[in-house]
BAGUDREN-184155 format. One record per residue: x, y, z of N, C-alpha, C, O in turn; residue number from 1. Coordinates in steps of 0.02 Angstrom, whole numbers, m for minus. Example, Ala and Ser with C-alpha at 12.3 -4.5 7.8 and 13.67 -1.06 7.14 Angstrom:
BEGIN
- 660  m284  390  615  m225  390  660  m165  390  712  m166  423  1
- 642  m112  354  684  m53  357  645  2  394  670  57  402  2
% end
This chain:
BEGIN
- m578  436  m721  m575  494  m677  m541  476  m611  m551  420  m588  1
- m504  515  m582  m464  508  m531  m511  502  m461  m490  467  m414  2
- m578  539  m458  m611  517  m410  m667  440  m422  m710  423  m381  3
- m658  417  m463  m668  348  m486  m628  281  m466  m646  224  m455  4
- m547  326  m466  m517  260  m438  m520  273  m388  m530  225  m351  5
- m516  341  m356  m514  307  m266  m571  276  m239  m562  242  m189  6
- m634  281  m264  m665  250  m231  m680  194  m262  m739  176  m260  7
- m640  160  m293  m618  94  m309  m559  58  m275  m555  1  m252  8
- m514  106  m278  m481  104  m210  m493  68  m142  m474  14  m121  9
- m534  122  m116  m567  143  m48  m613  54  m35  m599  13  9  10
- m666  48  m87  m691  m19  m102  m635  m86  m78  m626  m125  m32  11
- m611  m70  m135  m563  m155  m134  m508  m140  m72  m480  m184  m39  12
- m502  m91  m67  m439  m93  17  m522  m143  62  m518  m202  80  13
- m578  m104  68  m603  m150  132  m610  m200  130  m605  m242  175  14
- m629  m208  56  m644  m278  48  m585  m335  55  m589  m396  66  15
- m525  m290  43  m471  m352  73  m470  m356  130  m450  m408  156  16
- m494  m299  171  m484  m327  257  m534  m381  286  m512  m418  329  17
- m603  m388  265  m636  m413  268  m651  m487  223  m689  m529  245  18
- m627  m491  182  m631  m520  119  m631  m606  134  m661  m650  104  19
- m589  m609  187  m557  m675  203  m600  m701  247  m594  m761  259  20
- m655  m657  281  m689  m682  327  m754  m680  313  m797  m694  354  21
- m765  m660  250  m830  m621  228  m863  m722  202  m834  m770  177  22
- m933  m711  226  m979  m792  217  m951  m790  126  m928  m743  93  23
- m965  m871  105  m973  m875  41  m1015  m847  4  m998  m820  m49  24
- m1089  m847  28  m1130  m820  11  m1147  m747  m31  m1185  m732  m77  25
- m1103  m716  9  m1094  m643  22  m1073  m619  m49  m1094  m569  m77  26
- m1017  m677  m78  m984  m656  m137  m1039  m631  m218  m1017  m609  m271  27
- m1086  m640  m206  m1131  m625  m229  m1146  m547  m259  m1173  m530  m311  28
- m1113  m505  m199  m1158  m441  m185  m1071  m395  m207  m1056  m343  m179  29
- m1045  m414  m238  m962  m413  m252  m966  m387  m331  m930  m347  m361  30
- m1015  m421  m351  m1018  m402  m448  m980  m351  m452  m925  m360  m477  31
- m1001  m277  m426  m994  m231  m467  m908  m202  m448  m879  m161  m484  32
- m877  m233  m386  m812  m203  m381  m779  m265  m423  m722  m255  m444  33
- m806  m318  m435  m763  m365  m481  m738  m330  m547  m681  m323  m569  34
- m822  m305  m581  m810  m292  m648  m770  m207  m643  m732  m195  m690  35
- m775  m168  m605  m747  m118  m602  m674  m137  m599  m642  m110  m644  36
- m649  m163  m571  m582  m178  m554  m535  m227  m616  m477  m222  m635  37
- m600  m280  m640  m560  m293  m697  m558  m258  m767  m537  m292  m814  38
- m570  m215  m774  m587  m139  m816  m511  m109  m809  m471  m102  m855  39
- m503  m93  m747  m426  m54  m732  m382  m108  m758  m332  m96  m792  40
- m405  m178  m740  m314  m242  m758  m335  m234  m825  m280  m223  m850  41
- m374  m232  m869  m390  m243  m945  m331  m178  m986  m287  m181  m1028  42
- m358  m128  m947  m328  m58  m961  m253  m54  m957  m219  m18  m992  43
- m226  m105  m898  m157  m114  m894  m129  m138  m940  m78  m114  m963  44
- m156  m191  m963  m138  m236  m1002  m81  m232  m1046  m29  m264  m1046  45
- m108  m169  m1097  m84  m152  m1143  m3  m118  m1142  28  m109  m1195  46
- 26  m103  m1077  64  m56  m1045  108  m125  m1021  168  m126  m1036  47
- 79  m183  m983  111  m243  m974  150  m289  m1020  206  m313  m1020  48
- 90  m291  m1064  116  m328  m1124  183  m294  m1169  234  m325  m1184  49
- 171  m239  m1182  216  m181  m1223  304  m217  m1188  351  m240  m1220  50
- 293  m205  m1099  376  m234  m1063  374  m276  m1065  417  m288  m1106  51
- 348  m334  m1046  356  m389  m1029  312  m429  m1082  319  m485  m1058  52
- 280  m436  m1125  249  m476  m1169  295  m538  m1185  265  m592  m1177  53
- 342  m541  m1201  398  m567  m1235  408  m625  m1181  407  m685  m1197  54
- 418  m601  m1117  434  m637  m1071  382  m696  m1026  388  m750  m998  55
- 329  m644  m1041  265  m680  m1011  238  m745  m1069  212  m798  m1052  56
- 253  m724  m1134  226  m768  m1170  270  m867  m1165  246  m918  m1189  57
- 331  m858  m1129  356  m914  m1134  348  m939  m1069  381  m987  m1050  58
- 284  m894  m1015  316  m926  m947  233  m982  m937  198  m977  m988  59
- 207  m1025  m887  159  m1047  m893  105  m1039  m806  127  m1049  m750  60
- 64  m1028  m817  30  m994  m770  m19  m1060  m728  m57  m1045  m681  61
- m14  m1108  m744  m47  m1176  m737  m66  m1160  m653  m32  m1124  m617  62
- m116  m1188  m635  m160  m1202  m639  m221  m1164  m645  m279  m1186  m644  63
- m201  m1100  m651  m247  m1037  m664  m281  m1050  m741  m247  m1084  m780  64
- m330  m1030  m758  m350  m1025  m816  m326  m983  m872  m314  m1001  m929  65
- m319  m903  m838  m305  m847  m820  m243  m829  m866  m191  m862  m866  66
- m250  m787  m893  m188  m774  m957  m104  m757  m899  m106  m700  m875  67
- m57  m787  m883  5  m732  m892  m13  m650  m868  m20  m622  m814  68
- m17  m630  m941  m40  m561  m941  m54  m549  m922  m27  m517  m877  69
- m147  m562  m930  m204  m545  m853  m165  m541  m786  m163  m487  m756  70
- m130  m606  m758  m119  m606  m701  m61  m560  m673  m62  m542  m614  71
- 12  m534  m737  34  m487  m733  7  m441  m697  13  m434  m636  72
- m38  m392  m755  m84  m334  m741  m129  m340  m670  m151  m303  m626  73
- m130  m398  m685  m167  m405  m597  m145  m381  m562  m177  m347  m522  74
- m58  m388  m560  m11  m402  m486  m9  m310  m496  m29  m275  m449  75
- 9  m286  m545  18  m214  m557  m44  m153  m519  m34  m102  m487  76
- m111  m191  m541  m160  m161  m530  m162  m146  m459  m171  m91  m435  77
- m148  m225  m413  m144  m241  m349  m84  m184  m325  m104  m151  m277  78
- m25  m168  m345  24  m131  m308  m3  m59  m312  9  m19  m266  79
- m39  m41  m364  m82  30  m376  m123  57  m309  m127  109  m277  80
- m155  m21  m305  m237  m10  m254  m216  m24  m193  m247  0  m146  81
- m166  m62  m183  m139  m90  m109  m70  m75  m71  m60  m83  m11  82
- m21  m49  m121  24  m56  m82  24  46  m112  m14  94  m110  83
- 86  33  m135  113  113  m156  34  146  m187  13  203  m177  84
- 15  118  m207  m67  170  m218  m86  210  m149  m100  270  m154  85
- m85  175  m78  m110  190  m21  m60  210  0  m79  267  16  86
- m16  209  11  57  215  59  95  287  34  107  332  75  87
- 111  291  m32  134  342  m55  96  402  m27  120  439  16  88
- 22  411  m59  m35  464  m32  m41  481  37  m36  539  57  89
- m51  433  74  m64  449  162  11  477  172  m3  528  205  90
- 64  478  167  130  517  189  123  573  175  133  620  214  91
- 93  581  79  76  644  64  32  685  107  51  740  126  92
- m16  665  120  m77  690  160  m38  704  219  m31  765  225  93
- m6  666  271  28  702  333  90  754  331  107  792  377  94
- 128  746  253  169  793  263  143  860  262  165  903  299  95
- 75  876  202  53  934  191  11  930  276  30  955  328  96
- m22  906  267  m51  933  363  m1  960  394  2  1020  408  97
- 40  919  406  93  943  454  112  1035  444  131  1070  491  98
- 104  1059  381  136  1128  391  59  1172  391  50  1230  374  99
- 18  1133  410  m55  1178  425  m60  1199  503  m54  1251  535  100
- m77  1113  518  m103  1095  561  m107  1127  629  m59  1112  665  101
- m155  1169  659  m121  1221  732  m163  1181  779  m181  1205  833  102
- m183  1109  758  m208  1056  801  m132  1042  863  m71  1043  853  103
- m176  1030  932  m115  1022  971  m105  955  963  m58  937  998  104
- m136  902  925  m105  833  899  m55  858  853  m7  818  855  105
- m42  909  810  18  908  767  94  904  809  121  947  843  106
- 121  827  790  184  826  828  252  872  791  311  866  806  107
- 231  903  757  281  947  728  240  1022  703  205  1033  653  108
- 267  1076  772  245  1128  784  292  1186  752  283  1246  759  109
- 354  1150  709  382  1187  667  356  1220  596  371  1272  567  110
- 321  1179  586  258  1169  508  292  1208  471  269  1263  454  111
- 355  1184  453  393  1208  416  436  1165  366  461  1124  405  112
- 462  1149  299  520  1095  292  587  1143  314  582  1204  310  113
- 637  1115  333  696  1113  330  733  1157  252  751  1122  205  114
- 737  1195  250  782  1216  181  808  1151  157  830  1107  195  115
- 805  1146  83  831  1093  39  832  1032  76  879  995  63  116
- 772  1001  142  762  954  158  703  913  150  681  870  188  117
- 683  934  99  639  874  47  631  801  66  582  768  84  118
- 685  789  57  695  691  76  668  693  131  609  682  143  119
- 726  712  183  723  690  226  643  729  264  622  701  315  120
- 612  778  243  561  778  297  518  728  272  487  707  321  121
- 495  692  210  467  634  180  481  561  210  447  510  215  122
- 546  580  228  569  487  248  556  491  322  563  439  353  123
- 530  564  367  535  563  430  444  544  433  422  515  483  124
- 412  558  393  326  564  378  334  464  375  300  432  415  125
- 373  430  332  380  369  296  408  337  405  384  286  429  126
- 428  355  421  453  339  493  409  346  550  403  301  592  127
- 376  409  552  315  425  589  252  393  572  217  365  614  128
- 239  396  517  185  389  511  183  333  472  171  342  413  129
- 194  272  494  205  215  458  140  187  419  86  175  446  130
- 159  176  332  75  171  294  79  106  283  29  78  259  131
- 123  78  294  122  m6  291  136  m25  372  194  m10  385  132
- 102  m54  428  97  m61  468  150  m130  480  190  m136  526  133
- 133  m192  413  158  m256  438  161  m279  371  126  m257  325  134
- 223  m342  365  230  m369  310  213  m437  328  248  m471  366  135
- 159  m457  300  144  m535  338  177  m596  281  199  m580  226  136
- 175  m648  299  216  m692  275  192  m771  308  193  m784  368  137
- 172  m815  257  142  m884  298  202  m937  325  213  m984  288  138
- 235  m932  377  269  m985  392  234  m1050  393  273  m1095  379  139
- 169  m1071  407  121  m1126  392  63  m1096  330  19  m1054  340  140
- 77  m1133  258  7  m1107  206  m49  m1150  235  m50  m1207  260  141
- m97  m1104  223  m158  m1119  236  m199  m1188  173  m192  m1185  112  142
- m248  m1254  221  m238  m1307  182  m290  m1294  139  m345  m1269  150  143
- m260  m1319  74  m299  m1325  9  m343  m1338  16  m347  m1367  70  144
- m402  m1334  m16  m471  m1375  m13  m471  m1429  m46  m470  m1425  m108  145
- m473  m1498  m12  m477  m1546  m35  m433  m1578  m8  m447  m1638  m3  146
- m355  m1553  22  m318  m1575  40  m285  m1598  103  m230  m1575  86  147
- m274  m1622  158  m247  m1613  199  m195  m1570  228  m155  m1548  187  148
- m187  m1557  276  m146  m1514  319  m67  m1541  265  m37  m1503  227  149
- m52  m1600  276  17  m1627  262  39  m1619  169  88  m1605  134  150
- m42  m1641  161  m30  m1653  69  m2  m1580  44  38  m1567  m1  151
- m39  m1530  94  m28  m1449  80  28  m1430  74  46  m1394  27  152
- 64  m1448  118  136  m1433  124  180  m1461  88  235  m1437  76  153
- 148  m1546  54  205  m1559  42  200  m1542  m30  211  m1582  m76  154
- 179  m1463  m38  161  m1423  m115  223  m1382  m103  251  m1364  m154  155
- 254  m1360  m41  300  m1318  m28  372  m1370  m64  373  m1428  m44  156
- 423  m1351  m108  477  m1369  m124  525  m1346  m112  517  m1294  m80  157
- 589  m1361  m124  653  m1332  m86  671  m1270  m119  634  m1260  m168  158
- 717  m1221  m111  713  m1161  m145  684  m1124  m152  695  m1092  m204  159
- 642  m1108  m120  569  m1099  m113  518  m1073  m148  480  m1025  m144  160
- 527  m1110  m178  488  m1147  m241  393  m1190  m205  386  m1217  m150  161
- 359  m1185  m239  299  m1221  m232  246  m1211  m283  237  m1168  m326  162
- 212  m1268  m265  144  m1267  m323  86  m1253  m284  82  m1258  m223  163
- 31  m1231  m333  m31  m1213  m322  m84  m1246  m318  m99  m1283  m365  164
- m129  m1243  m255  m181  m1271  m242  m224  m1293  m306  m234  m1255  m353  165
- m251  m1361  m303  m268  m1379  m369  m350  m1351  m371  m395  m1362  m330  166
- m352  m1313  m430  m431  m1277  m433  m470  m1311  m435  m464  m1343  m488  167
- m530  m1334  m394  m590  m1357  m416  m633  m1342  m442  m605  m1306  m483  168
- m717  m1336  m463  m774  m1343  m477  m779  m1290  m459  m748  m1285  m406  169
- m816  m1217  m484  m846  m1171  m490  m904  m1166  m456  m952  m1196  m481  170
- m914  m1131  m400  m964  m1117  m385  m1027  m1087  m436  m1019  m1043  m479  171
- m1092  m1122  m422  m1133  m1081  m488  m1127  m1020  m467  m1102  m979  m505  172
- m1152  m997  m392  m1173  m944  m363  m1124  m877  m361  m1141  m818  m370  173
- m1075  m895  m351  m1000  m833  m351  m944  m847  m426  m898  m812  m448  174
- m976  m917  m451  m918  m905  m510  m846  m905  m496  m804  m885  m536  175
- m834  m929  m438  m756  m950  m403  m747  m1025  m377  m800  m1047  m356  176
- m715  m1051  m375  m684  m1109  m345  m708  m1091  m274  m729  m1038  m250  177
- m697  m1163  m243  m675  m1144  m176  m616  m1139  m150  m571  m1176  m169  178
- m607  m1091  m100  m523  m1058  m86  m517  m1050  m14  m551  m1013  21  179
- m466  m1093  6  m467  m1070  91  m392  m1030  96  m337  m1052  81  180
- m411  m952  125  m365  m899  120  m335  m902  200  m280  m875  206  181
- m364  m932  262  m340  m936  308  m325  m982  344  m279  m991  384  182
- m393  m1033  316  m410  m1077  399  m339  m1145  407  m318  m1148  349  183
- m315  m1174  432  m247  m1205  436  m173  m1170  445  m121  m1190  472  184
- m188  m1116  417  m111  m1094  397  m79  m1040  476  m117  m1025  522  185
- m25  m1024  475  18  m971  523  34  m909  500  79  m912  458  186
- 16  m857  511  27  m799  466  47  m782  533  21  m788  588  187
- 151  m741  491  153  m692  538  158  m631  488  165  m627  427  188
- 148  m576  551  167  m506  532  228  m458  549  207  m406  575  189
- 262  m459  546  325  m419  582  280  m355  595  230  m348  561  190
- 297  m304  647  244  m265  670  307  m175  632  344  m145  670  191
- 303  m164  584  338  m146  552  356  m53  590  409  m21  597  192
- 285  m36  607  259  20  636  294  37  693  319  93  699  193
- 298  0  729  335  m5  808  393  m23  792  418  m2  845  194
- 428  m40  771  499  m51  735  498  16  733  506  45  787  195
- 488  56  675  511  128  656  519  175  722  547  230  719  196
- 495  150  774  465  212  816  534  164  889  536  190  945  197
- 572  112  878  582  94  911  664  126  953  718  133  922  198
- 658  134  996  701  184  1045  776  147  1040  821  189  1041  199
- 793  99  1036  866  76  1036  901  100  955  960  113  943  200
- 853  101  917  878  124  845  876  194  843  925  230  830  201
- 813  215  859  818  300  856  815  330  879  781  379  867  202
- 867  317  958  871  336  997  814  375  1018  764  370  983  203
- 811  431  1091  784  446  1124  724  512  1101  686  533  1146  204
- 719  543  1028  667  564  1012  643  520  952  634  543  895  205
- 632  430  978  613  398  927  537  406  930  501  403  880  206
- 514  418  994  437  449  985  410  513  966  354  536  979  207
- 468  542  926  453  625  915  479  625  839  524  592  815  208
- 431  678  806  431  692  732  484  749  721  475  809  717  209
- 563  700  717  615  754  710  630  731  641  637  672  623  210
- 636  786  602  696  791  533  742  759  530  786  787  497  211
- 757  708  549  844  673  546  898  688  472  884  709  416  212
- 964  666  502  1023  674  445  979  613  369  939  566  376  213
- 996  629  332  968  569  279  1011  483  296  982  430  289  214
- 1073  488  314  1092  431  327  1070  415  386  1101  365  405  215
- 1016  441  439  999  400  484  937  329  452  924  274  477  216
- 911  363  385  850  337  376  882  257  337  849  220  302  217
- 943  251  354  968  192  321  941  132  382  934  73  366  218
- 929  155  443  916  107  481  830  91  470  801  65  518  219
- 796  104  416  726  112  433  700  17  390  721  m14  341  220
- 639  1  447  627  m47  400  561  m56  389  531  m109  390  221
- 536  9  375  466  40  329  465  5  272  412  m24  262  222
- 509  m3  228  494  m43  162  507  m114  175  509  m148  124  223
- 516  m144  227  538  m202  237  614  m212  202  611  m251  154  224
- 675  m189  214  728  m193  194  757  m259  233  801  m290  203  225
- 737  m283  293  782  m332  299  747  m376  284  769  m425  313  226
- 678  m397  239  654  m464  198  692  m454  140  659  m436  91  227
- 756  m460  133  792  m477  83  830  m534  79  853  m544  136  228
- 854  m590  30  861  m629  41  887  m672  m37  851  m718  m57  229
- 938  m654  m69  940  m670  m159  971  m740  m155  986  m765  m209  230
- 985  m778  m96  1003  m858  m119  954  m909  m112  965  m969  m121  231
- 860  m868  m84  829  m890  m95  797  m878  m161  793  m819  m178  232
- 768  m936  m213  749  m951  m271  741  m868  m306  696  m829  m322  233
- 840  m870  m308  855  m814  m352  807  m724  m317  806  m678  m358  234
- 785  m715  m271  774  m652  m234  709  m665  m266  678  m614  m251  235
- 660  m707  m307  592  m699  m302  544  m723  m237  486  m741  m243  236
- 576  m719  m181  552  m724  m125  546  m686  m48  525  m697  9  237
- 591  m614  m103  613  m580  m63  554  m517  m46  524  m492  m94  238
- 540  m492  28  485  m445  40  495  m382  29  455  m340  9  239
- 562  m376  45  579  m288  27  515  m278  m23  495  m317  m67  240
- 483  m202  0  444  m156  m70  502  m156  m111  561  m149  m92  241
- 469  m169  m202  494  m156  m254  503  m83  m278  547  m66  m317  242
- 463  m48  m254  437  21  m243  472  68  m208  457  128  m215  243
- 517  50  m171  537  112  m117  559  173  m162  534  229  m152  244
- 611  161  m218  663  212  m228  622  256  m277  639  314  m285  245
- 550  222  m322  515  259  m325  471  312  m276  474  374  m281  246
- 440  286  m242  415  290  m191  427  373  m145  387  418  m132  247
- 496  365  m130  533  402  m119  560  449  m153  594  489  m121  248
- 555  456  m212  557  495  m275  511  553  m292  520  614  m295  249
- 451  505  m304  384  539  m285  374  603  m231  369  665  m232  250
- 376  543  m179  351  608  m94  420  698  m104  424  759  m92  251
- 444  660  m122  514  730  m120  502  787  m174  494  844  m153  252
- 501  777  m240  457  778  m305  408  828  m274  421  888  m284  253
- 350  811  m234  293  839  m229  324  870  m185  341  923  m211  254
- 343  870  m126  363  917  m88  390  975  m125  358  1028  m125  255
- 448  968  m159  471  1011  m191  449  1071  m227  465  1130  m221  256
- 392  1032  m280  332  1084  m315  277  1099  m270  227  1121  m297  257
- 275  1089  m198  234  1104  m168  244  1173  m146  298  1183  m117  258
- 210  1216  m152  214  1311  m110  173  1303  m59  118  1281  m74  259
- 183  1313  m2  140  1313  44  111  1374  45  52  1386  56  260
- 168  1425  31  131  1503  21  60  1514  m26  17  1557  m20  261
- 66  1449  m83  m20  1471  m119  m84  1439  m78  m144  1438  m91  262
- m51  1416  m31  m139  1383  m12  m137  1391  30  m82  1405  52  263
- m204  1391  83  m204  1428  149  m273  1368  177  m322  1348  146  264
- m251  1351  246  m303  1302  268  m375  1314  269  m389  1370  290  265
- m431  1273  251  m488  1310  279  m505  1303  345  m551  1339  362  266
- m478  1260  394  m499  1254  472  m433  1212  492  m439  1155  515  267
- m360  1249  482  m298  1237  507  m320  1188  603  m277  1149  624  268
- m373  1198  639  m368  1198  703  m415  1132  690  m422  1099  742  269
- m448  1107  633  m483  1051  627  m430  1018  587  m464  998  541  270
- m362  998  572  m317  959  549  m306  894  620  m280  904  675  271
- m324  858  603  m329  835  685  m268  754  657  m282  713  613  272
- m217  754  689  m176  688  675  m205  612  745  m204  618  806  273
- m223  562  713  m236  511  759  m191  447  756  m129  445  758  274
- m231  399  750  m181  332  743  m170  328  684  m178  376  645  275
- m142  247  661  m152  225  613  m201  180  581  m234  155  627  276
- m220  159  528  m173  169  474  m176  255  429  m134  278  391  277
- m267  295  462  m269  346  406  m226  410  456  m229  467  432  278
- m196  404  509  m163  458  522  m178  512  544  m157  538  595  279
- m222  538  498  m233  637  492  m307  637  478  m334  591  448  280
- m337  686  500  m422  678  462  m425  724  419  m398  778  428  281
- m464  705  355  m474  751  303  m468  826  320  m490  848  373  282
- m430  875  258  m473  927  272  m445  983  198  m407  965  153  283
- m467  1028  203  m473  1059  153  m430  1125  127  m446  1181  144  284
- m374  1113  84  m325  1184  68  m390  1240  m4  m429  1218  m46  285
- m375  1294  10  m392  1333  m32  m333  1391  m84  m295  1435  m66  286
- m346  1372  m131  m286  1422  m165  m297  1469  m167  m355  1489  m173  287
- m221  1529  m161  m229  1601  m121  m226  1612  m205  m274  1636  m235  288
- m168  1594  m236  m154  1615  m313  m204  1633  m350  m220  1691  m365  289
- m237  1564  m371  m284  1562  m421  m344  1527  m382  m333  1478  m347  290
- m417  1555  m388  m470  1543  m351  m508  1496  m377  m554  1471  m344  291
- m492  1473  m456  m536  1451  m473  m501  1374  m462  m544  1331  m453  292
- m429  1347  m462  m419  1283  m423  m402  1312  m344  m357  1341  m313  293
- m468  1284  m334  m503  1307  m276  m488  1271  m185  m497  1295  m129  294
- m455  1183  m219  m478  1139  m171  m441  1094  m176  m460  1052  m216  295
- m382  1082  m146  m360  1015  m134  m346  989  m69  m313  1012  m23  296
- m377  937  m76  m420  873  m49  m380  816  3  m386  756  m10  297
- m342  834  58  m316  799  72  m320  743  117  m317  758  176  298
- m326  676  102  m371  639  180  m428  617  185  m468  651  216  299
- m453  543  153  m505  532  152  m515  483  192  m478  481  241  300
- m566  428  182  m554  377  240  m512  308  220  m509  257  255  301
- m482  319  160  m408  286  162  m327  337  159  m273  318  137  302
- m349  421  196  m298  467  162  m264  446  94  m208  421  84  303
- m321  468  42  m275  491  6  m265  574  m23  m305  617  m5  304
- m215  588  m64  m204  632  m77  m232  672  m142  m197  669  m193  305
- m274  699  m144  m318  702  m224  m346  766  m252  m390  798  m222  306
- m322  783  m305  m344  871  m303  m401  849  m361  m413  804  m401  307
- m431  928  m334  m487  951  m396  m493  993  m420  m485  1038  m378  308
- m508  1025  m495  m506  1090  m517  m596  1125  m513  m607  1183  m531  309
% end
């Protein structure tokens, strides 16, 4: 059920914010988003294997226990729940606000699209309202357990290429190794958000929610377009989202089949837009058409976008 994954969703987004800092102990009280979550990669599986089976079967996954596959579907599951799962939806959620909203936070008092400007009012939501804030990246990895600061690094190889922390001994209590996700290492973030909004690129209403030409949005680096990089180890190191041109496909797509004429706000003056990352606060469309799909749902406390009949 679709209100099943989001709040599977909703779950594993906090638990990644927290996750890294959360006691060992703690991992304990985790069971049930484990087994929920590996339910969805199981489910992938079959959809993974079908493309890539062929390919996965000759590659070797060492030092993981962990099938290939599994870890495939993992990475898949992960772009669902973390990246374009969250990112796609919250744009959705501010573009439809935006033509409600008679909140005096709505920075666009036009609440209108543009005739046949689909894209571009989507890539201006993807600019404003930035759903990926930062693309972080370890210029120092964080040291192995067991290993020293130096031995760690010298896992990093040329091309950038490297090997994996060697797994130890299983905790009885959590059923995991031990894993250090931060302590040693340099994480930066490029601040991706403030980039979009930044005044030498977009020019002087870069703090205002204007419609731009579509070739302005070539300067945008919302998907991380300038972590590109193909003479490093063949572009598998490269950050650009894999996702954009879908991505972007999508938001326009829905705009398109979207009528604003069938649904009508239930408290247009409670659409309230704030920071980031959720943007907009929930609130509630009612259909003028047909009464009995009654309710869609826009904006929760990860905005997403989610109807119900």
């Amino acid at each position: 059920m679709l209100s099943a994954l989001v709040s599977l969703q909703t779950m594993a987004t906090i638990m990644g914010v927290i996750g890294e800092i959360l006691p060992e102990p703690f991992c304990i009280f985790l069971g049930d988003i484990k087994k929920r979550y590996a339910q969805e990669v199981k489910a992938l599986e079959r959809f993974v294997e079908t493309k890539y089976g062929a390919q996965l079967a000759s590659q070797s996954c060492a030092p993981s226990e962990t099938s290939c596959l599994t870890l495939a579907s993992t990475s898949v599951m992960d772009g669902l729940t973390f990246a374009g799962g969250i990112s796609v939806p919250t744009d959705m959620a501010t573009a439809v606000g935006l033509l409600y909203s008679t909140s005096p936070t709505n920075p666009y008092p036009a609440r209108e699209i543009p005739p046949n400007k689909e894209l571009e009012f989507f890539w201006e939501n993807i600019r404003y309202f930035a759903p990926v804030v930062g693309f972080p990246s370890w210029s120092t990895r964080p040291t192995c357990p067991g290993l020293s600061p130096k031995e760690t690094q010298s896992l990093n190889k040329p091309g950038g290429k490297q090997e994996a922390c060697k797994e130890g001994p299983k905790n009885l209590a959590t059923g995991f190794a031990k894993v250090n996700q931060w302590q040693g290492g340099t994480r930066q973030v490029p601040n991706l958000a403030l980039a979009q909004l930044d005044p030498k690129k977009w020019g002087p209403t870069s703090n205002e929610f204007v419609v731009r030409n579509l070739i302005e949005y070539k300067k945008s680096v919302g998907f991380a377009e300038m972590a590109e990089d193909n003479t490093v180890a063949g572009g598998k190191m490269n950050r650009i989202c894999p996702g954009k041109t879908l991505a972007l496909m999508i938001g326009e797509t829905f705009l398109k089949l979207f009528k604003k004429g069938e649904w009508d706000a239930v408290s247009p003056e409670g659409i309230v837009f704030g920071i980031g990352p959720t943007w907009i606060s929930e609130f509630v469309l009612k259909s003028v058409t047909t009464p009995r799909f009654s309710r869609l749902l826009s904006g929760n406390a990860c905005s997403y976008a989610c109807v119900y009949a």
